[in-house]
Every structure is written in structure tokens, then in C-alpha cells.
N, C-alpha and C positions, 0 to 999 in steps of 0.2 A: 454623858457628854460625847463621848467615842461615838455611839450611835450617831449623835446629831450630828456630831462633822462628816460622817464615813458617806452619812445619807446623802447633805449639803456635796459632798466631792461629786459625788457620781450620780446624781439626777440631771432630769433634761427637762426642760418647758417643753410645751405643747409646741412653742413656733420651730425649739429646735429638732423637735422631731420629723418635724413636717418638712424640713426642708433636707434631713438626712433622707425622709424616703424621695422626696423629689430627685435628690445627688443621684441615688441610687439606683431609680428608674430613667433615670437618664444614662447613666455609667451603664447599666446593662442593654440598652437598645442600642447605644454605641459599639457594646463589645460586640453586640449580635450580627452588625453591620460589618465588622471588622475578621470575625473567626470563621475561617474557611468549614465550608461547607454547612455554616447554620441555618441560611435561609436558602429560598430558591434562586438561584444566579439568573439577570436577567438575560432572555433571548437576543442573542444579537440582530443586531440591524440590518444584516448581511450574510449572509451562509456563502461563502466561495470554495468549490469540489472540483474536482477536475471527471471529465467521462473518458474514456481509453478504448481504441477498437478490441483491445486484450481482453479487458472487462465488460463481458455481456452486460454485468446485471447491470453498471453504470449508464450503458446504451438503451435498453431498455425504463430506468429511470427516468432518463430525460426525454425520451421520445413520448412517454405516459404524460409529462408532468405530476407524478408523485408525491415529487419531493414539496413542488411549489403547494401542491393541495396541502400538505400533512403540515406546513409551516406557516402556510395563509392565517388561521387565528392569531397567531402572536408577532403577526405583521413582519415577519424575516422577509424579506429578495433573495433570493438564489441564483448566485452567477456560475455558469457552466466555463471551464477551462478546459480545452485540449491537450492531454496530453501524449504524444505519440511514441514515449517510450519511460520507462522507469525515472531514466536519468532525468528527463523533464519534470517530470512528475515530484522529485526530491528536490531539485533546483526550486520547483515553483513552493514548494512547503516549508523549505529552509529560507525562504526570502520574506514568508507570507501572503503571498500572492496567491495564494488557497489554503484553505484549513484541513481539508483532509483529500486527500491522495491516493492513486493507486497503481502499487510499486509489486514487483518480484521481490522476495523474502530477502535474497543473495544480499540484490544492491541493495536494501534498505540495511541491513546489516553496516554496508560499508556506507552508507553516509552516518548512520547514525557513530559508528566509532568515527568519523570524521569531523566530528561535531553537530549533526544534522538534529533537531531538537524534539523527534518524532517516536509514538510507541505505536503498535501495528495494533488494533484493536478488533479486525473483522477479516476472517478468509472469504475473497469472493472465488479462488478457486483452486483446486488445486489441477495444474495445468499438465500437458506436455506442449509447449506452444512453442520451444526452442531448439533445433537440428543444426546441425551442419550441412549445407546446402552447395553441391554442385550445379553446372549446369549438364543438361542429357548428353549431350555429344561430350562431354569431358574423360578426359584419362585418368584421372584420379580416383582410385579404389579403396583406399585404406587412410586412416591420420597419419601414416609415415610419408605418405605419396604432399602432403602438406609442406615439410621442408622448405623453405624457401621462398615458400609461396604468399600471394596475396590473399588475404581475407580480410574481406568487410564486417564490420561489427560494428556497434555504439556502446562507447567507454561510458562505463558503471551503471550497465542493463543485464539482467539474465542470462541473454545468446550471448554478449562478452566476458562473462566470468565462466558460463558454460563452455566456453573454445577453449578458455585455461584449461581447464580443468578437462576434459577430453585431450587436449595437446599431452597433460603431464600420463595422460594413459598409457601414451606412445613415444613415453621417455621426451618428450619435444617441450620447451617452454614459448613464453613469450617472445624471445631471443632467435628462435629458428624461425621465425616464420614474421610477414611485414603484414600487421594490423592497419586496415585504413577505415579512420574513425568516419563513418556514415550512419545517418540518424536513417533507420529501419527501410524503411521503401525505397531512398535513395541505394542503398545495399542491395536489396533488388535487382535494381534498374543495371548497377554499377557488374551485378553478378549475368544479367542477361545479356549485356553491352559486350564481355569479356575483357573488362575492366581491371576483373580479381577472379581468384580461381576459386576463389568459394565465398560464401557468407553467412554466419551467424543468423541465420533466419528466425521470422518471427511471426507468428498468427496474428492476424490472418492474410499478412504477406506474403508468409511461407507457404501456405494454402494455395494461393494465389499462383507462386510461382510453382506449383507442382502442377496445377491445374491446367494453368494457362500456357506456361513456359515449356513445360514437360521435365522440370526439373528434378533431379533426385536426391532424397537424403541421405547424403557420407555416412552421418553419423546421429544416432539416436539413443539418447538414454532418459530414462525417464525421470529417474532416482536424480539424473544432473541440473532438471527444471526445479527450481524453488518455487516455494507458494505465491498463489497473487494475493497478496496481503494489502487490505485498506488502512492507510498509517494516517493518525491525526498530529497535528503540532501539539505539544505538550500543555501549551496555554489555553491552547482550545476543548481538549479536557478538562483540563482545570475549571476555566471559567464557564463553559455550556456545557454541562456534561448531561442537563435535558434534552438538549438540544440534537448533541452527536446518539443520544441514546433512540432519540427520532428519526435521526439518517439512518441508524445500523434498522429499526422496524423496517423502515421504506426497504433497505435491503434484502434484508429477508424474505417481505412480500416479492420481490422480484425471483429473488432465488426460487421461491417455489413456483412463481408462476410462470418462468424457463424451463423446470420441470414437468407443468402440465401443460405447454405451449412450444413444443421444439419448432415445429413450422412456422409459425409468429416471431416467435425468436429470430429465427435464423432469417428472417424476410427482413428486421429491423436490424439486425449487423450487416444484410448486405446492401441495403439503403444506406447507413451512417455511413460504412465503409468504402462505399461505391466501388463492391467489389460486387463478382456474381452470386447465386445463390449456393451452386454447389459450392462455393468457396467459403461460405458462411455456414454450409451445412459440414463440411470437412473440418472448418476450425471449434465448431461447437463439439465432432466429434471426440477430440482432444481435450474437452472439459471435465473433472467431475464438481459436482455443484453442492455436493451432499453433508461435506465437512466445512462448517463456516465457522465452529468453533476455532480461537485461537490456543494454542498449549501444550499441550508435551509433545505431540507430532513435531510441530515447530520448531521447537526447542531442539528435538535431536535431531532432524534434519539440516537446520542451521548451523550445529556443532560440527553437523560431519564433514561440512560444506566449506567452514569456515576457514580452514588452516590455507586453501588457496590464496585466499587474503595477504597472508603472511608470506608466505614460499614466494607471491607476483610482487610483494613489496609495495602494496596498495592501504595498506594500515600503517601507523607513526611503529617507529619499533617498542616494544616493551606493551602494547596494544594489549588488553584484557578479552579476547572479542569473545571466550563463554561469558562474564559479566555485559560485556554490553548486548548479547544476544537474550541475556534475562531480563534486560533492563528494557528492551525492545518490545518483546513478544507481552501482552497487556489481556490477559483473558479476562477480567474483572466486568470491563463495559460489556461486552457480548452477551456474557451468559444470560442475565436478567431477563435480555430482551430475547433470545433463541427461545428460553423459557416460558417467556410469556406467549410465543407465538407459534410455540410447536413445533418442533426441529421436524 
């Protein structure tokens, strides 16, 4: 009798069977829809980048059409944004108004402890593109001869956190010396004019102004230039991470092919730039191309970097900035594709 009730409890019809697998296959194509990273994320509708006269390879992208080839099958658009310095460049990616960006290491640092929603996932270069820039006839010889003085720079770019940091060599801060925020060319202009007694210079403006203007650089360090690092919005990895893995190929192709095209190169930064060619040829010389890997370079050049931060009072106090510069630096998306294409 035990048997026949035990059996009776726990048997199922045929119809009830049938409709647990149904539950069931239903329940799991739901899950599969819902659990990150189990299927392929669709291509977006819209790829929005920004190109930079800093960043070759992004000038060469766009001048090719590229990116629009490599993304034409899965129907994306690709909208080009200018950015004419870091600080743009973080603004337009902390807003949305681009998905991925191309910033000096420094400042992306300081947006992202700022709240900026960004991980750096591709080196387009590593640079020397930032001096301290007099003009020729000037009397100023040394960062002590600065006291008091004017300098142009644009707040939370490379040349501005590189003055810092150059100032505190010569015991001088923020405080000795009157910063006048001008977005990079205007700096220039503002330096040629005798406006300001120096400025923050920047390639291939600073090129420019050496070439043209006959201007000289104060002060050069190289160790003080941060990486030019390509940062995406965090969402935008998240959700297209096909996608950005197709921007960083298109990259790469670039990168290599500025190393087997210097003259081409340097003819399309002085066309974008509408600067001349020696000036295009002077600021490529400033490049190297070779390291696009993001990762322990980065990481401890950031670290060594970053205490300026703290000291200019440009970070919240109690700031983590080696966590946030781990949290930044993203070598995962890169590698794959470097791999695939052949460093």
C-alpha cells in the first residue's frame, strides 16, 4: 500500500510534463536574455568617437574612412567629434556625447576620481607633446624666473597638470604664479600676442609655435608627459564590447600603418591640422607608436604622477587615486585584439 500511495504522491502525466519543459525552456531563454555577457550584445545604431590633432592614429582613421568600412555590415553610423584637448574630450564622455575618447593619462585620472564613468582601454601613444613654452625674445631662463608670472594652460589637460608639476620642481606652486585658462591654440595666440609669459604648450601647436613663431622651450621633461590613452564610457564596454573590440583592430591597423607611412602621415596631420608639414613632421617626431598595450607602464607612471592631484587640491580629500588609477587602466579589451593582429 506504501508503494501505491508513495508512487500516486510523486508521478506526473504526460500533459504535466510537457508543460514543465515548456516553463523551463522558456525560463531559460529569458535567463539567457537577461545574464550578462551570454549572448552577443547588439551593435549599436551609432558609434560616436572623438579624432584629436594629439592623436595621429585617430586623424588618419577618419581621413581613410576605416572605421565606417569595418562597421558598415552591422549597419552602425559613425559620428566624428572634435576634440581639441583632454579636457573636451572627458567632458564630451562624461556627458555621452561620445563613447570613446582620446585623453592624456594625467587628466583622465583626474576625471575619473572626479566621478567621470571612463576606463582607458587602448595607448594611442606614448607622447612628449607637453613643454613649457616661451616666446624667442623673452628673458625668462629658468621655472624660478616664472614667479609671478602669466601662463596659459587649459585646466584638466596634460600641459596643466605638467606646469604643476614642473612649478613644484622649483619649489613654486599654483599660488606663485597666475594661470590663464585658454583652450590650447588660443594659448598660442595669447603667448605670441605677449599676453602671458609663457604657456603650456601642446602638439602640434607647440610645433607650430617653434616653427613659426621661433619660440623656445623653458622647460622639457618627458617622464612629466602622461600616456595618450583611448578611454571608453563604461556602458559602452559593457554593452558593445564587439564593437569597441572593432574600434581598437581599426586602431591598430592605423598604428602600424604610421609606422610604415611617416610621410603620408605626417601630410594628413598637416591637412586636418592646417598646420604646415614641417610642423606635422616635428610633432610625429615626438611620438612613439609602439607601446599600445595598456598595463603596468601605466599604472606606475600614473602612481608617480598622481600625488600632484593631492598637493593642487584637484581631487575630494580622502581621494583613493592608486585605486582609482586601477580601476582606470583596463588591459583586458586590448590584449585580444593586439594579439590577433600582431604587435
Amino acid at each position: 500500500m506504501s508503494t501505491t500511495r508513495g508512487a500516486t504522491r510523486h508521478s506526473f502525466s504526460p500533459v504535466s510534463i510537457g508543460r514543465l519543459a515548456a516553463w523551463l525552456t522558456a525560463a531559460t531563454a529569458a535567463f539567457s536574455l537577461l545574464a550578462p555577457g551570454s549572448a552577443s550584445a547588439a551593435p549599436p545604431a551609432e558609434l560616436k568617437l572623438d579624432y584629436a590633432y594629439y592623436s595621429p592614429e585617430s586623424l588618419v582613421i577618419k581621413r581613410n574612412g576605416w572605421l565606417e568600412q569595418a562597421l558598415a555590415p552591422q549597419h552602425t553610423t559613425v559620428k566624428w567629434v572634435l576634440s581639441l584637448g583632454s579636457n573636451r574630450a572627458l567632458e564630451y564622455l562624461n556627458s555621452g556625447a561620445i563613447d570613446i575618447g582620446s585623453t592624456a593619462g594625467l587628466a583622465a585620472v583626474l576625471a575619473k576620481a572626479n566621478g567621470n564613468p571612463i576606463r582607458a582601454v587602448y595607448v594611442f601613444s606614448r607622447p612628449e607633446w607637453t613643454a613649457l613654452v616661451v616666446r624667442k625674445d623673452s628673458p625668462i631662463r629658468t621655472l624660478a624666473d616664472l614667479k609671478g608670472k602669466k601662463i596659459a594652460a587649459t585646466k584638466g589637460t596634460d600641459p596643466f597638470l605638467f606646469t604643476l608639476r614642473a612649478l613644484h620642481t622649483a619649489g613654486l606652486s599654483r599660488e606663485d604664479v597666475e594661470i590663464v585658462n585658454l583652450q590650447h591654440p588660443d594659448g598660442r595666440t595669447a603667448l605670441a600676442n605677449g599676453q602671458v609669459d609663457a604657456w603650456a604648450g601642446l602638439d602640434p601647436h607647440m610645433a607650430a609655435a617653434q616653427i613659426d613663431d621661433g619660440a623656445k622651450l623653458l622647460y622639457r621633461n618627458v617622464d612629466f608627459n602622461t600616456w595618450g590613452l583611448l578611454d571608453a564610457r563604461e556602458d559602452f564596454i559593457r554593452d558593445h564590447p564587439e564593437t569597441l573590440a572593432q574600434v581598437l583592430t581599426v586602431y591598430e591597423k592605423a598604428r602600424r600603418w604610421i609606422a610604415a607611412h611617416p610621410d603620408e602621415t605626417a601630410q594628413i596631420v598637416a591637412e586636418e591640422s592646417k598646420l604646415s608639414l614641417p610642423v606635422a613632421k616635428l610633432q610625429l617626431s615626438r611620438n612613439d607608436f609602439s607601446q599600445p598595450q595598456p598595463g603596468t607602464q601605466q599604472l606606475t607612471a600614473l602612481k608617480a604622477a598622481a600625488p600632484i592631484l593631492v598637493q593642487e587640491q584637484l581631487v575630494r580629500p580622502g581621494t583613493d587615486l592608486n585605486k582609482v588609477i586601477d580601476a582606470l587602466i583596463d588591459s583586458t579589451v586590448a590584449q585580444p585584439v593586439i594579439a590577433a593582429n600582431g604587435k
